[in-house]
mmJSON file of the N, C-alpha and C atoms, coordinates in Angstrom:
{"data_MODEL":{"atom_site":{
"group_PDB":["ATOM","ATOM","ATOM","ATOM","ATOM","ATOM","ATOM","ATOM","ATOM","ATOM","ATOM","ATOM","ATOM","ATOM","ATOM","ATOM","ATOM","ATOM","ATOM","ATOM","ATOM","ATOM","ATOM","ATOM","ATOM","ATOM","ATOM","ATOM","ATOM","ATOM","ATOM","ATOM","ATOM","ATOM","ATOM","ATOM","ATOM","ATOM","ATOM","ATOM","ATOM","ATOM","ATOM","ATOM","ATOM","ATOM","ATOM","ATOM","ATOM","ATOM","ATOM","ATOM","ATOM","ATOM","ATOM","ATOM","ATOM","ATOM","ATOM","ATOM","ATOM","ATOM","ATOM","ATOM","ATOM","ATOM","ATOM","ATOM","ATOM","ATOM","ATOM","ATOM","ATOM","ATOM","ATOM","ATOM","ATOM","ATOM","ATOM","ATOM","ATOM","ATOM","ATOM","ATOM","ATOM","ATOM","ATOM","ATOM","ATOM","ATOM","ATOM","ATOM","ATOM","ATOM","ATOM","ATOM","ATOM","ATOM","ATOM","ATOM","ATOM","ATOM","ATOM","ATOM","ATOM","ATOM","ATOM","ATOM","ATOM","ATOM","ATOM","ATOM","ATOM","ATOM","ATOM","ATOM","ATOM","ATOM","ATOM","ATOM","ATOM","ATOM","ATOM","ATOM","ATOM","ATOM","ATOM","ATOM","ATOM","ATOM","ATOM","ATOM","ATOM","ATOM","ATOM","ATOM","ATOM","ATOM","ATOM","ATOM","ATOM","ATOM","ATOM","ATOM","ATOM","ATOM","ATOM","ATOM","ATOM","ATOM","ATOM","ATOM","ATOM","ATOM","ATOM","ATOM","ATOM","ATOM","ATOM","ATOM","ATOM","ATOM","ATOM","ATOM","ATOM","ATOM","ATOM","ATOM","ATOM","ATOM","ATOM","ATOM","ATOM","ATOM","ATOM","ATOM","ATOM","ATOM","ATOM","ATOM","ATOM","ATOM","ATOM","ATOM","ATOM","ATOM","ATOM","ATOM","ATOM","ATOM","ATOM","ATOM","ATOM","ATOM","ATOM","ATOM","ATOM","ATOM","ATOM","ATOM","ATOM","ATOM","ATOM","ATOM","ATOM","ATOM","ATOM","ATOM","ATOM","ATOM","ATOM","ATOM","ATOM","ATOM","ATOM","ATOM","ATOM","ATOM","ATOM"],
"id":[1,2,3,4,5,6,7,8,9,10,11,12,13,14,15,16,17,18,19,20,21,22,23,24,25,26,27,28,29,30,31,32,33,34,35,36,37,38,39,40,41,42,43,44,45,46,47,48,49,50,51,52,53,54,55,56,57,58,59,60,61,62,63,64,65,66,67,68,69,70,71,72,73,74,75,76,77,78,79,80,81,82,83,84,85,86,87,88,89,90,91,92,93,94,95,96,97,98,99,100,101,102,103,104,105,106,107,108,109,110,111,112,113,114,115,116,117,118,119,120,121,122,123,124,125,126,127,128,129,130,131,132,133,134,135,136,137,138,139,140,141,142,143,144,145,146,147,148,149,150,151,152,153,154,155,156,157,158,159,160,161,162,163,164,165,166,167,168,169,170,171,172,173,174,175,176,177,178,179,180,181,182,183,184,185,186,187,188,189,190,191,192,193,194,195,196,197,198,199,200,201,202,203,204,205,206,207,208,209,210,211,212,213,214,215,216,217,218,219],
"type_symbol":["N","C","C","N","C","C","N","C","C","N","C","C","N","C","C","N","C","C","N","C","C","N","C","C","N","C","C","N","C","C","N","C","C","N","C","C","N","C","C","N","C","C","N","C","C","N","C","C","N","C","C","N","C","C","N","C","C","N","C","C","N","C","C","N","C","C","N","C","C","N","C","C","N","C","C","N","C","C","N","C","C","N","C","C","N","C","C","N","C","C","N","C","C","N","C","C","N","C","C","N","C","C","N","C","C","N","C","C","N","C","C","N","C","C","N","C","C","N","C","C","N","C","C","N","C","C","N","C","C","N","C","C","N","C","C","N","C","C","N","C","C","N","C","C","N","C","C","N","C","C","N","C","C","N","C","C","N","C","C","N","C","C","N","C","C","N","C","C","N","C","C","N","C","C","N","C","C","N","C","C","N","C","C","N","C","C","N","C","C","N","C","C","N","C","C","N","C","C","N","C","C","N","C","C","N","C","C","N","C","C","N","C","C","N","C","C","N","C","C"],
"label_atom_id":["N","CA","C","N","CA","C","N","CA","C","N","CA","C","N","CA","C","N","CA","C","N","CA","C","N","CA","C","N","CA","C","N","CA","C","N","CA","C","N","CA","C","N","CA","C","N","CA","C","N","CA","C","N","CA","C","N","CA","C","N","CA","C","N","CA","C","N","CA","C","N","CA","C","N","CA","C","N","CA","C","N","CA","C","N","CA","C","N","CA","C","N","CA","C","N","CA","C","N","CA","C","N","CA","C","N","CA","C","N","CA","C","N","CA","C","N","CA","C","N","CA","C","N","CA","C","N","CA","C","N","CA","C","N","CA","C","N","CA","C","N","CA","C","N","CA","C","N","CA","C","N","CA","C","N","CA","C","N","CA","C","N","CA","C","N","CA","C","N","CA","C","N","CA","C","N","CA","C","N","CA","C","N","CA","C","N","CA","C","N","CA","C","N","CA","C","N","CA","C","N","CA","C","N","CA","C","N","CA","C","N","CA","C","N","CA","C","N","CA","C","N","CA","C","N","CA","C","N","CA","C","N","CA","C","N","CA","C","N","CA","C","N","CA","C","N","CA","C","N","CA","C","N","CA","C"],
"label_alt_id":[null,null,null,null,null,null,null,null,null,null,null,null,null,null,null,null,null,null,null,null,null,null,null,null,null,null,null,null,null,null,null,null,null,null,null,null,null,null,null,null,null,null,null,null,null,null,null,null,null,null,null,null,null,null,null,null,null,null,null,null,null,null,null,null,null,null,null,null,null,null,null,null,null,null,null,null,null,null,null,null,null,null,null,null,null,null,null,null,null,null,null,null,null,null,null,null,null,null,null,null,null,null,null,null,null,null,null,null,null,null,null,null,null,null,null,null,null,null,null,null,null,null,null,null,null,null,null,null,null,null,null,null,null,null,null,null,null,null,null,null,null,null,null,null,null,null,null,null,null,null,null,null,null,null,null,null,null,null,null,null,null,null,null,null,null,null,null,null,null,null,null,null,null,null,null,null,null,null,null,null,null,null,null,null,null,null,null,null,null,null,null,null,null,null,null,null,null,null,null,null,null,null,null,null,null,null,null,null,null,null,null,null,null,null,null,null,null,null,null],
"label_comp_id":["UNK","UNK","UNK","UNK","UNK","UNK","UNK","UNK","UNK","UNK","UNK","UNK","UNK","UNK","UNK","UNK","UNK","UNK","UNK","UNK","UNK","UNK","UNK","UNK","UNK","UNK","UNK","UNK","UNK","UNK","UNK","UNK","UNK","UNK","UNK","UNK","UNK","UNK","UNK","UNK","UNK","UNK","UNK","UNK","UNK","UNK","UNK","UNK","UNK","UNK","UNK","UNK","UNK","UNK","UNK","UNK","UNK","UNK","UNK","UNK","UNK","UNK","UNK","UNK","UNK","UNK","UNK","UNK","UNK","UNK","UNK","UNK","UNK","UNK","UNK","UNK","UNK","UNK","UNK","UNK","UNK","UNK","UNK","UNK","UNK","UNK","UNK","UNK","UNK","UNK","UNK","UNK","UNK","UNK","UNK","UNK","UNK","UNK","UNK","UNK","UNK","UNK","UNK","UNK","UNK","UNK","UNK","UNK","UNK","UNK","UNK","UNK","UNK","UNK","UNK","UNK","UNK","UNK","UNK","UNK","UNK","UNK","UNK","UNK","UNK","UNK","UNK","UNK","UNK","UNK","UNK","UNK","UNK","UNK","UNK","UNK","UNK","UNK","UNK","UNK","UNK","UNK","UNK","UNK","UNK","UNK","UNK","UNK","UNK","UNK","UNK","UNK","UNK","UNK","UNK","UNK","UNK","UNK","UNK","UNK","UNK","UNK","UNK","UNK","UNK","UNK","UNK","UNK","UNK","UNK","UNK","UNK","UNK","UNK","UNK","UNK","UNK","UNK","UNK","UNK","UNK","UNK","UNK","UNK","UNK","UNK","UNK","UNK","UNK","UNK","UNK","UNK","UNK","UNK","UNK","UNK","UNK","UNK","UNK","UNK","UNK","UNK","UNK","UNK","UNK","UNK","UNK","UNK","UNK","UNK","UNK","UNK","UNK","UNK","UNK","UNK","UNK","UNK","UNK"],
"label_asym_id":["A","A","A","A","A","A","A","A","A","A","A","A","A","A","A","A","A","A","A","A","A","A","A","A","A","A","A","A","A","A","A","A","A","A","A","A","A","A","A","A","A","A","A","A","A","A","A","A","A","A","A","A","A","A","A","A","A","A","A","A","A","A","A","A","A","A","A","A","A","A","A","A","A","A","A","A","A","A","A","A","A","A","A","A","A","A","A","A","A","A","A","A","A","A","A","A","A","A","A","A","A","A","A","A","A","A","A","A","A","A","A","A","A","A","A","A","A","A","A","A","A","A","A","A","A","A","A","A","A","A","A","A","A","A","A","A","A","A","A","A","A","A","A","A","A","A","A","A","A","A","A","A","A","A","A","A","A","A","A","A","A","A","A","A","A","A","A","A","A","A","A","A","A","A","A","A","A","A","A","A","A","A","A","A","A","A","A","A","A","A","A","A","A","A","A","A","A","A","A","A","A","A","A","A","A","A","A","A","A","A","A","A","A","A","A","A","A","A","A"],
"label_entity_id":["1","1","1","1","1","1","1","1","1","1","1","1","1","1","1","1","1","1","1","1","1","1","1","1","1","1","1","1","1","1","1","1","1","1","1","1","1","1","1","1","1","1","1","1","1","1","1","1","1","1","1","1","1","1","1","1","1","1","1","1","1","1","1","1","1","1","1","1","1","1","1","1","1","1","1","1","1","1","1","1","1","1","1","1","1","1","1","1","1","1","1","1","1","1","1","1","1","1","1","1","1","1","1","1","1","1","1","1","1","1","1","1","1","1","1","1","1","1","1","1","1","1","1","1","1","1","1","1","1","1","1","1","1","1","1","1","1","1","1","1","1","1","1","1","1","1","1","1","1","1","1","1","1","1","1","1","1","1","1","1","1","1","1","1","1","1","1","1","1","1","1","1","1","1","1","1","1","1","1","1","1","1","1","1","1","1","1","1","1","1","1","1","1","1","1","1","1","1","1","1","1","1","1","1","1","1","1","1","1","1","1","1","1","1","1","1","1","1","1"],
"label_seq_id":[1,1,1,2,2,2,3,3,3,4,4,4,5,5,5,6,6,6,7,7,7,8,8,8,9,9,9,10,10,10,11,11,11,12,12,12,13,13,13,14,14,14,15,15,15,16,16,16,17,17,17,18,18,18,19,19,19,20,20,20,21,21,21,22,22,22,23,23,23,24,24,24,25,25,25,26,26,26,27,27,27,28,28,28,29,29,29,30,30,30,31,31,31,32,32,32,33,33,33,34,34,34,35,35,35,36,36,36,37,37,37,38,38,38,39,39,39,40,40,40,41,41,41,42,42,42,43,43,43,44,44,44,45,45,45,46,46,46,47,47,47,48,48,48,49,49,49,50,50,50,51,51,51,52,52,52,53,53,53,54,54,54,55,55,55,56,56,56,57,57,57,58,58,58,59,59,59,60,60,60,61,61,61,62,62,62,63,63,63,64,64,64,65,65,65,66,66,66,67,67,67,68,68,68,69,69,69,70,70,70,71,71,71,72,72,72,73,73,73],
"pdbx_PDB_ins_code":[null,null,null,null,null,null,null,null,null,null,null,null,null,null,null,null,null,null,null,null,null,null,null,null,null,null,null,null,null,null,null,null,null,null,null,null,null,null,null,null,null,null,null,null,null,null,null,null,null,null,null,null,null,null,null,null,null,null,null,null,null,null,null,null,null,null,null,null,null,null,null,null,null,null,null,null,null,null,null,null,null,null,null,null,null,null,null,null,null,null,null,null,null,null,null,null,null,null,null,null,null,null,null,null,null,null,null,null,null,null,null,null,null,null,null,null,null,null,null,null,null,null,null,null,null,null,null,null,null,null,null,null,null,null,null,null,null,null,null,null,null,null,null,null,null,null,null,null,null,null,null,null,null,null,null,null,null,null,null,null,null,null,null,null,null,null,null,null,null,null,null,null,null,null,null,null,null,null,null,null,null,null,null,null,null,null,null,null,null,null,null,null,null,null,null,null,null,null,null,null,null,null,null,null,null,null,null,null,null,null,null,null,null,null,null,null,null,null,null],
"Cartn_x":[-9.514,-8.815,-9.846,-9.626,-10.657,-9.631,-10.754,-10.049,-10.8,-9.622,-9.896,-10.172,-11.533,-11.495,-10.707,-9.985,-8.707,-7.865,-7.745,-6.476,-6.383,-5.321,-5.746,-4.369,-5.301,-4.49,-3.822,-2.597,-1.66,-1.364,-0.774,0.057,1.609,2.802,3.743,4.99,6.231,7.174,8.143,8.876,10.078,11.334,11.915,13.244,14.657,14.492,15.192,14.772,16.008,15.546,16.463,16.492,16.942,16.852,17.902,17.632,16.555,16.328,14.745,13.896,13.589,12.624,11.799,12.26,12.16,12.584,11.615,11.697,11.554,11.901,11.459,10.763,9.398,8.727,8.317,8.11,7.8,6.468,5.593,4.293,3.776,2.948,1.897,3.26,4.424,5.477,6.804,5.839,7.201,7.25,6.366,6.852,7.08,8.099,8.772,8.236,7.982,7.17,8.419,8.72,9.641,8.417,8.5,7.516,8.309,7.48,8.005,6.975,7.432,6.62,5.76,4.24,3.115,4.211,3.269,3.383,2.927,1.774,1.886,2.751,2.897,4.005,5.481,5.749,7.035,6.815,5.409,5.432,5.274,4.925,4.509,6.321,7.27,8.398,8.196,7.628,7.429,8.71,9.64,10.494,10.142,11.166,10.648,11.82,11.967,13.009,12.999,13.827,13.769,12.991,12.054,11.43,10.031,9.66,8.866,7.505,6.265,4.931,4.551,3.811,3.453,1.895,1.124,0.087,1.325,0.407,0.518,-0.334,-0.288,-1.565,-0.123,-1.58,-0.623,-2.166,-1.41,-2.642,-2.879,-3.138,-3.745,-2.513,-2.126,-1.194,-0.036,0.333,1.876,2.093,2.219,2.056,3.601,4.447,5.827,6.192,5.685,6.067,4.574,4.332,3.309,3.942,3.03,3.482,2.676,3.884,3.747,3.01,1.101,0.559,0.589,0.816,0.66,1.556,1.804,3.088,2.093,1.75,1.648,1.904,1.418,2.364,2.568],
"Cartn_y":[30.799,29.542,28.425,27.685,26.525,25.968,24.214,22.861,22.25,21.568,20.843,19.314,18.363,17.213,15.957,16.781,15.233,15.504,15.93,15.561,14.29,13.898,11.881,12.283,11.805,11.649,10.039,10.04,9.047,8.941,8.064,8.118,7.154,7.52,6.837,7.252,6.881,6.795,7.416,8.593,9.675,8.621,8.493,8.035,8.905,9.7,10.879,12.194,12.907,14.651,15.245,15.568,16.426,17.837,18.752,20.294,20.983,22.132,22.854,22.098,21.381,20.929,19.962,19.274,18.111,17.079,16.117,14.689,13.57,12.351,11.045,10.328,10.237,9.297,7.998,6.802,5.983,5.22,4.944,4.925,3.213,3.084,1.484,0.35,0.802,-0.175,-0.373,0.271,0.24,1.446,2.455,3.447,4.787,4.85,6.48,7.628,8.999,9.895,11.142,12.176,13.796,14.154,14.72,15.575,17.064,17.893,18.989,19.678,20.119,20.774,21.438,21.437,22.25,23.594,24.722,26.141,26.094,25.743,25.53,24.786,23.844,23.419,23.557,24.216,25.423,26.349,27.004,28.27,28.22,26.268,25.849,24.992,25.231,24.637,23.25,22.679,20.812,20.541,19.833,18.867,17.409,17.227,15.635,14.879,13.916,12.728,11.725,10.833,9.653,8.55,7.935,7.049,7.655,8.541,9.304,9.419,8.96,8.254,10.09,10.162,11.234,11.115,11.783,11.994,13.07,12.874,13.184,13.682,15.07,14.895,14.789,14.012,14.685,14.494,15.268,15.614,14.168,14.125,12.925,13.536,14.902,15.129,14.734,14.737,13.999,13.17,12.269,10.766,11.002,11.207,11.106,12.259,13.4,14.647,14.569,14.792,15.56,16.512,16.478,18.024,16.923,17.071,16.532,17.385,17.14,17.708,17.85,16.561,16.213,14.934,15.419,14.26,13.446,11.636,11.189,11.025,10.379,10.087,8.543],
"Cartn_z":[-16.783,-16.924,-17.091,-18.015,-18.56,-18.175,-17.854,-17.987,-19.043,-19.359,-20.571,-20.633,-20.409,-20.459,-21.126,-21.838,-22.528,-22.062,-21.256,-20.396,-19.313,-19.516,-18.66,-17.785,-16.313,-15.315,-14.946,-14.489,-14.199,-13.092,-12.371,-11.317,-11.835,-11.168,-11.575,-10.394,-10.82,-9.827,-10.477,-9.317,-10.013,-10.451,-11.286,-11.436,-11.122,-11.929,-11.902,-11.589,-11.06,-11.139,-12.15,-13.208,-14.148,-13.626,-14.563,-14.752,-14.779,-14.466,-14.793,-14.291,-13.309,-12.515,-13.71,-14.244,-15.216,-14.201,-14.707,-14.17,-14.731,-14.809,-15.994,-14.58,-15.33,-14.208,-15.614,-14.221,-14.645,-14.39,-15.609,-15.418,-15.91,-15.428,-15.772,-15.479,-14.885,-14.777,-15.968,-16.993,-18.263,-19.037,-18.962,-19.992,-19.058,-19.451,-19.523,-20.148,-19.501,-19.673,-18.771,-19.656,-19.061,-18.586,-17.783,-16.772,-16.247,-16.451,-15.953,-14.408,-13.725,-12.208,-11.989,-11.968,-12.469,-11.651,-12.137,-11.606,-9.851,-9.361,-8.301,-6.965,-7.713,-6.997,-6.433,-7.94,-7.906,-6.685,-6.576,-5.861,-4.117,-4.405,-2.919,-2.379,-3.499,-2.949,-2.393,-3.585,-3.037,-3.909,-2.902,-3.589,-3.61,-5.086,-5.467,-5.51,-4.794,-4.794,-5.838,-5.957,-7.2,-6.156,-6.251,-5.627,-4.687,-5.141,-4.974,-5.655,-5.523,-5.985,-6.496,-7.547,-8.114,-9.245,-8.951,-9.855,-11.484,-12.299,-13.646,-14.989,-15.622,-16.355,-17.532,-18.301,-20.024,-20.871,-22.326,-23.153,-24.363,-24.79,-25.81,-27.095,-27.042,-28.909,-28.388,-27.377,-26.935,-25.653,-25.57,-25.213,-24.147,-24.682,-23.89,-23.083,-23.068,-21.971,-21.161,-19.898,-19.311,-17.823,-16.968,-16.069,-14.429,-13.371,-12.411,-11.651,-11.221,-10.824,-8.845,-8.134,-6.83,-6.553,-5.791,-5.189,-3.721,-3.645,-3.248,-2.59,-1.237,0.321,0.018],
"occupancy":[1.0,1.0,1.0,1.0,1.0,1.0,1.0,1.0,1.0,1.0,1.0,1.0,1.0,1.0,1.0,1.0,1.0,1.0,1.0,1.0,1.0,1.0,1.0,1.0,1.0,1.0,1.0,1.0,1.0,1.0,1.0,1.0,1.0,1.0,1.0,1.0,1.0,1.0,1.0,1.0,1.0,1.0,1.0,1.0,1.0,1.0,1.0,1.0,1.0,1.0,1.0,1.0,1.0,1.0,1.0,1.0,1.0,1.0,1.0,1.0,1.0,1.0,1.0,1.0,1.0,1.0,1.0,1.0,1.0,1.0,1.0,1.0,1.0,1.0,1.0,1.0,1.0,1.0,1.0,1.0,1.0,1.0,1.0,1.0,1.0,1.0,1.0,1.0,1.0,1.0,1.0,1.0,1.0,1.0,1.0,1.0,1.0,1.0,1.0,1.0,1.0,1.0,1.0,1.0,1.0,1.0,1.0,1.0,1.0,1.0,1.0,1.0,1.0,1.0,1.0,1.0,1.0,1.0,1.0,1.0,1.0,1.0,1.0,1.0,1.0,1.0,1.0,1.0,1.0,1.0,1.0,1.0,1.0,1.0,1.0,1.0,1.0,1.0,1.0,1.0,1.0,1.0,1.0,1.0,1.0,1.0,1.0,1.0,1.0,1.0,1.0,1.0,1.0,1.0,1.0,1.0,1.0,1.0,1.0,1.0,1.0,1.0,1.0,1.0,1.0,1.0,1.0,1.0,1.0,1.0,1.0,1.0,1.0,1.0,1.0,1.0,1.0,1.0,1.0,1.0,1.0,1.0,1.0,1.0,1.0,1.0,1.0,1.0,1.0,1.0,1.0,1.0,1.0,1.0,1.0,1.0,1.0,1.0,1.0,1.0,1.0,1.0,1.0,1.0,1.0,1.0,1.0,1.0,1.0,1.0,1.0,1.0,1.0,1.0,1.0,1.0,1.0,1.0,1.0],
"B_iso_or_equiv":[0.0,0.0,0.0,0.0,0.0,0.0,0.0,0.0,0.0,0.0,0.0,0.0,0.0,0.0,0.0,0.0,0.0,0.0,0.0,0.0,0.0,0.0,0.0,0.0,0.0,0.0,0.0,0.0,0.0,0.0,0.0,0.0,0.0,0.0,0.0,0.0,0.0,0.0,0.0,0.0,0.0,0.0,0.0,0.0,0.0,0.0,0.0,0.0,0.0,0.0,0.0,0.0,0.0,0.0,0.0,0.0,0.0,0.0,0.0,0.0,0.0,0.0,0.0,0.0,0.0,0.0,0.0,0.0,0.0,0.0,0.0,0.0,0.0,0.0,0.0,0.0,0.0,0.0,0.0,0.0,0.0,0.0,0.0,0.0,0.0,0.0,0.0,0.0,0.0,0.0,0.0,0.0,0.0,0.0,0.0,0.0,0.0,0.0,0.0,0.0,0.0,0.0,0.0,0.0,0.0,0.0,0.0,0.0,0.0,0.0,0.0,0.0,0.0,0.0,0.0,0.0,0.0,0.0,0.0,0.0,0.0,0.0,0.0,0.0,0.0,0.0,0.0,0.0,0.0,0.0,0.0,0.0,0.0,0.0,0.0,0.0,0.0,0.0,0.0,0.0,0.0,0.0,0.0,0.0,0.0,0.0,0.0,0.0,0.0,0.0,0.0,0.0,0.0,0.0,0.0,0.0,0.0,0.0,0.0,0.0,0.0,0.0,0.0,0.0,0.0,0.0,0.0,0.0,0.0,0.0,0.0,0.0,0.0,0.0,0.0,0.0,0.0,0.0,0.0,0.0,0.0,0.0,0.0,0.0,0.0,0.0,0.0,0.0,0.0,0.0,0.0,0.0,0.0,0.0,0.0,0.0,0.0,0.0,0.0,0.0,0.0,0.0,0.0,0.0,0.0,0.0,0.0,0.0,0.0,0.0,0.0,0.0,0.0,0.0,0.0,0.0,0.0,0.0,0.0],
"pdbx_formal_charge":[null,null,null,null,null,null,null,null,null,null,null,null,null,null,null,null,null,null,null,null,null,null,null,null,null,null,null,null,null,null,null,null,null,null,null,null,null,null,null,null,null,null,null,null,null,null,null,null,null,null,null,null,null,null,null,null,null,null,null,null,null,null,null,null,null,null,null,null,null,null,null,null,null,null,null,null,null,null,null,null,null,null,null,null,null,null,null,null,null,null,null,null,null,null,null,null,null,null,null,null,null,null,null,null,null,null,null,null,null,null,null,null,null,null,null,null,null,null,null,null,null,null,null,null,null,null,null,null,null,null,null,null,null,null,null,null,null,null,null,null,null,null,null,null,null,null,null,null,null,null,null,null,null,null,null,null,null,null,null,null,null,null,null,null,null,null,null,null,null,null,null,null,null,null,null,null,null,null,null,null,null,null,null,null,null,null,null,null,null,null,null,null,null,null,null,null,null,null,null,null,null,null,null,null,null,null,null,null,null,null,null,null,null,null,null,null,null,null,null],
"auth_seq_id":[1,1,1,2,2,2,3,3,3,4,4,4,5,5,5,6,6,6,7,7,7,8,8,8,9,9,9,10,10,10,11,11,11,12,12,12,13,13,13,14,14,14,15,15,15,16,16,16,17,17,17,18,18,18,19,19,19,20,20,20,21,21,21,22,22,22,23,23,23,24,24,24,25,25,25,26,26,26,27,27,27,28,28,28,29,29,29,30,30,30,31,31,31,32,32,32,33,33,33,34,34,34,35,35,35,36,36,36,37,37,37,38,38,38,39,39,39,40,40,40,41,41,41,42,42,42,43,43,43,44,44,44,45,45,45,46,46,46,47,47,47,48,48,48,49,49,49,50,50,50,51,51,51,52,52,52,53,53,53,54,54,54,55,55,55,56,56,56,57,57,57,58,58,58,59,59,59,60,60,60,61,61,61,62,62,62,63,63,63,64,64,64,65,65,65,66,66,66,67,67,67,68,68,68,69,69,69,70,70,70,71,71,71,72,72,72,73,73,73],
"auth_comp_id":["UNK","UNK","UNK","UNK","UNK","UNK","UNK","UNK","UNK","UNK","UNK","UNK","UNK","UNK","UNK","UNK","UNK","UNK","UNK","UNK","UNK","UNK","UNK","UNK","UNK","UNK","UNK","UNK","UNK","UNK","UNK","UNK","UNK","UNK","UNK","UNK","UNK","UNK","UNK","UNK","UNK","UNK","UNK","UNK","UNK","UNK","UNK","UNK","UNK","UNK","UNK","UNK","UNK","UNK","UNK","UNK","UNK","UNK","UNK","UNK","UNK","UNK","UNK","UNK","UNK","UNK","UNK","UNK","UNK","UNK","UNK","UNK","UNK","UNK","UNK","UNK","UNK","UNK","UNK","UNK","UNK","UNK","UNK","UNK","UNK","UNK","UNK","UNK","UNK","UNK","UNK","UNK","UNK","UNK","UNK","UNK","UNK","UNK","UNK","UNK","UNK","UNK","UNK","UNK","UNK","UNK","UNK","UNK","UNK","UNK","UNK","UNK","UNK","UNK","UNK","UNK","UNK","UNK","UNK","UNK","UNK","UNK","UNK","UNK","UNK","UNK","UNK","UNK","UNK","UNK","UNK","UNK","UNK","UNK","UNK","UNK","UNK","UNK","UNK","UNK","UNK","UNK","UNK","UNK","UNK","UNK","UNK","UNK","UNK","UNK","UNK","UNK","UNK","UNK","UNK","UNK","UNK","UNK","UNK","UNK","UNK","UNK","UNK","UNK","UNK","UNK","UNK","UNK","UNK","UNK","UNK","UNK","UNK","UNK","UNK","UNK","UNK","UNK","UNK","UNK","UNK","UNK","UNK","UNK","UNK","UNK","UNK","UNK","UNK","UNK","UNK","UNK","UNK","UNK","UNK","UNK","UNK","UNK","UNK","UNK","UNK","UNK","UNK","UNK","UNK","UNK","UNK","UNK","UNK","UNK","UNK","UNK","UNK","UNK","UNK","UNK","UNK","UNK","UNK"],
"auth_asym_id":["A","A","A","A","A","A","A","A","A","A","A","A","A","A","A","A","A","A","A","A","A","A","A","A","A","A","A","A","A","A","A","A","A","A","A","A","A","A","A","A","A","A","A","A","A","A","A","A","A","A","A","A","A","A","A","A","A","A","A","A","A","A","A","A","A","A","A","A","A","A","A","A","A","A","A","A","A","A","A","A","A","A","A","A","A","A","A","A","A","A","A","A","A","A","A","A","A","A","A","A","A","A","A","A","A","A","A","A","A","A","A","A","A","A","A","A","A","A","A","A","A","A","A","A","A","A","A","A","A","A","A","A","A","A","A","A","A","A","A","A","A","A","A","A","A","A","A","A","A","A","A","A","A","A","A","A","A","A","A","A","A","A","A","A","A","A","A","A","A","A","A","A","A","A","A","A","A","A","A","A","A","A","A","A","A","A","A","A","A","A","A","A","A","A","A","A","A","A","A","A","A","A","A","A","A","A","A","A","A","A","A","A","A","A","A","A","A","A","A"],
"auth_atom_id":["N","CA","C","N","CA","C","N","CA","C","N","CA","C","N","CA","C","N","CA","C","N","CA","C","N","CA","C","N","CA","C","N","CA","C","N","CA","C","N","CA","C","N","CA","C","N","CA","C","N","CA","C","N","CA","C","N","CA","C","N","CA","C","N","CA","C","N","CA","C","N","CA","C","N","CA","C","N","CA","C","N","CA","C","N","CA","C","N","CA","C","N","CA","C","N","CA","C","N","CA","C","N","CA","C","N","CA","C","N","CA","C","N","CA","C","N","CA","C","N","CA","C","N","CA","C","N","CA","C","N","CA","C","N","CA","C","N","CA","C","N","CA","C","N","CA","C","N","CA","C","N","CA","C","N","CA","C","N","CA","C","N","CA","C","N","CA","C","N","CA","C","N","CA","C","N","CA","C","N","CA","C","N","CA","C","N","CA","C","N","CA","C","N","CA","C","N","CA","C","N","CA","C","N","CA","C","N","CA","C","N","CA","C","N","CA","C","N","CA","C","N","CA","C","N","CA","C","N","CA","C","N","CA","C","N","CA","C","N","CA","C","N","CA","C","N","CA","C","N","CA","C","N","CA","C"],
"pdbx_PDB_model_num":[1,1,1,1,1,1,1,1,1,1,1,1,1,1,1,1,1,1,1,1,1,1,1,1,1,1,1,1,1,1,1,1,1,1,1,1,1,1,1,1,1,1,1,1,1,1,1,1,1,1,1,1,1,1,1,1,1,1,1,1,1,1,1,1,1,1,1,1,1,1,1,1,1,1,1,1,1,1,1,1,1,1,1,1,1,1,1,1,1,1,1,1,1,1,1,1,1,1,1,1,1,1,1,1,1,1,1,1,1,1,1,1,1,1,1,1,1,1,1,1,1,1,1,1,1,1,1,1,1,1,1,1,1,1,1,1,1,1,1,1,1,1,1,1,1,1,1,1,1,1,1,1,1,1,1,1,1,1,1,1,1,1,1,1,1,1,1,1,1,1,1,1,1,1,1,1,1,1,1,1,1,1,1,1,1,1,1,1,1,1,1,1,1,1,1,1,1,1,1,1,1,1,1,1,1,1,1,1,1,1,1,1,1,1,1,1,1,1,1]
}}}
């Protein structure tokens, strides 16, 4: 498993919980970003509430989906 340096980390706030462990977080205060639940987190059974502070990666080829890595206290 490689990591890949273009990947840019975020932090932002859950709005919603959608289906399939999809989420719309909200980032820098105005833009909207679908997020889906890294694999670890799934396996560690972290639930996520709407108002709920969250780290975020996404890749530089798509701007509007990334994958909710760590949930903030």
């Amino acid at each position: 498993m490689t990591t890949n340096s273009s990947v840019t980390t975020l932090e932002g706030v859950v709005l919603e919980s959608l289906p399939n462990a999809m989420f719309r977080v909200r980032v820098d205060g105005e833009k909207l970003i679908l997020c889906h639940l890294a694999g670890k987190m799934r396996m560690n059974h972290v639930r996520l509430l709407p108002g709920d502070r969250v780290k975020i990666e996404m890749t530089p080829y798509d701007t509007d989906r990334g994958r909710v890595v760590y949930k903030l206290k």
